[in-house]
C-alpha positions in Angstrom: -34.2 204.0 -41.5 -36.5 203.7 -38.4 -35.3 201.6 -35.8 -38.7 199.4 -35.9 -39.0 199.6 -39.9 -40.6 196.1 -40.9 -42.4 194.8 -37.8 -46.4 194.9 -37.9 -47.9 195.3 -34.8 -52.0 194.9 -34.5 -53.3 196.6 -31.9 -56.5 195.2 -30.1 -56.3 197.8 -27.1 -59.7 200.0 -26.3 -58.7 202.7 -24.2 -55.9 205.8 -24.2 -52.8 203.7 -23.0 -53.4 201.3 -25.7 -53.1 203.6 -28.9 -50.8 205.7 -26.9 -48.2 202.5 -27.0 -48.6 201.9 -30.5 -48.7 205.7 -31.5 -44.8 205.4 -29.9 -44.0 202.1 -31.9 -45.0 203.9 -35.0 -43.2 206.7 -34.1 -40.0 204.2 -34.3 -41.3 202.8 -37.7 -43.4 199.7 -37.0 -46.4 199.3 -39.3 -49.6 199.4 -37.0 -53.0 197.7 -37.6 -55.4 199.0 -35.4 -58.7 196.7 -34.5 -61.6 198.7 -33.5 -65.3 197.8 -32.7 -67.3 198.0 -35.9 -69.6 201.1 -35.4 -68.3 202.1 -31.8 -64.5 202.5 -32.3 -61.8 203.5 -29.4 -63.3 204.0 -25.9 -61.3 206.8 -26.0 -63.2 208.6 -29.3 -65.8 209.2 -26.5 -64.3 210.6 -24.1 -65.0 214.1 -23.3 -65.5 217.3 -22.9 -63.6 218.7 -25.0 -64.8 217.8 -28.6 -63.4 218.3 -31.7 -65.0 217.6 -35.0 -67.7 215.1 -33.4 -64.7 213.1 -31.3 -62.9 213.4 -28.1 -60.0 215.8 -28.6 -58.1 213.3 -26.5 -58.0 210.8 -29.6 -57.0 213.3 -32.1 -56.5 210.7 -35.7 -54.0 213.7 -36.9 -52.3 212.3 -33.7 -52.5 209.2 -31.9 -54.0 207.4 -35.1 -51.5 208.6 -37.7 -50.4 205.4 -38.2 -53.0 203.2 -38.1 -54.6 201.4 -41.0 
Protein backbone atom coordinates (compact mmCIF):
# COMPACT_ATOMS: atom_id res chain seq x y z
CA UNK A 1 0.00 0.00 0.00
CA UNK A 2 0.94 3.56 -1.22
CA UNK A 3 1.23 6.04 1.35
CA UNK A 4 -1.44 8.40 -0.47
CA UNK A 5 -3.82 5.34 -1.63
CA UNK A 6 -7.46 6.80 -1.44
CA UNK A 7 -7.18 10.60 -1.72
CA UNK A 8 -8.33 12.15 -5.18
CA UNK A 9 -6.64 15.08 -6.13
CA UNK A 10 -8.01 17.28 -9.27
CA UNK A 11 -5.57 19.19 -10.68
CA UNK A 12 -6.52 22.57 -12.37
CA UNK A 13 -2.72 23.70 -12.98
CA UNK A 14 -1.64 24.81 -16.76
CA UNK A 15 1.92 24.79 -16.78
CA UNK A 16 5.06 22.19 -15.98
CA UNK A 17 5.15 22.72 -12.08
CA UNK A 18 1.59 22.01 -11.93
CA UNK A 19 1.53 18.30 -13.47
CA UNK A 20 4.93 17.95 -12.09
CA UNK A 21 3.33 18.13 -8.32
CA UNK A 22 0.63 15.85 -9.08
CA UNK A 23 2.82 13.43 -11.22
CA UNK A 24 4.70 13.08 -7.43
CA UNK A 25 1.29 12.64 -5.52
CA UNK A 26 0.47 9.85 -7.89
CA UNK A 27 3.69 8.58 -7.49
CA UNK A 28 2.65 8.07 -3.65
CA UNK A 29 -0.83 6.60 -4.66
CA UNK A 30 -3.27 9.49 -4.79
CA UNK A 31 -5.81 9.16 -7.60
CA UNK A 32 -5.39 12.35 -9.88
CA UNK A 33 -8.08 14.05 -12.07
CA UNK A 34 -6.48 16.30 -14.38
CA UNK A 35 -8.66 19.40 -15.86
CA UNK A 36 -7.45 20.64 -19.13
CA UNK A 37 -8.75 23.22 -21.60
CA UNK A 38 -11.03 21.53 -24.13
CA UNK A 39 -9.22 21.51 -27.49
CA UNK A 40 -5.87 23.29 -26.18
CA UNK A 41 -4.77 21.07 -23.18
CA UNK A 42 -1.47 21.71 -20.84
CA UNK A 43 0.54 24.96 -21.73
CA UNK A 44 3.20 22.73 -21.46
CA UNK A 45 1.96 20.12 -24.51
CA UNK A 46 3.29 23.18 -26.53
CA UNK A 47 6.24 23.74 -25.45
CA UNK A 48 9.12 23.12 -27.65
CA UNK A 49 11.57 22.27 -29.58
CA UNK A 50 11.99 19.12 -29.02
CA UNK A 51 8.77 17.28 -30.27
CA UNK A 52 7.76 14.01 -29.91
CA UNK A 53 4.84 12.44 -31.58
CA UNK A 54 3.08 15.99 -32.30
CA UNK A 55 3.71 17.20 -28.45
CA UNK A 56 6.38 18.82 -26.36
CA UNK A 57 8.73 16.13 -25.25
CA UNK A 58 8.71 18.01 -21.95
CA UNK A 59 4.96 16.66 -21.29
CA UNK A 60 5.71 13.15 -22.09
CA UNK A 61 1.75 11.27 -21.17
CA UNK A 62 4.09 7.92 -20.68
CA UNK A 63 5.42 10.35 -17.93
CA UNK A 64 4.08 13.22 -16.26
CA UNK A 65 0.36 12.16 -17.24
CA UNK A 66 0.49 8.47 -16.17
CA UNK A 67 -1.87 9.05 -13.81
CA UNK A 68 -4.26 11.22 -14.92
CA UNK A 69 -7.79 10.45 -15.89
Amino acid sequence: MLPLEGPRVVDLSRALAGPFRTMLLGDLGAEVIKVEEPGVGDDSRHWGPPFAGGESACYDDDAIARFYR
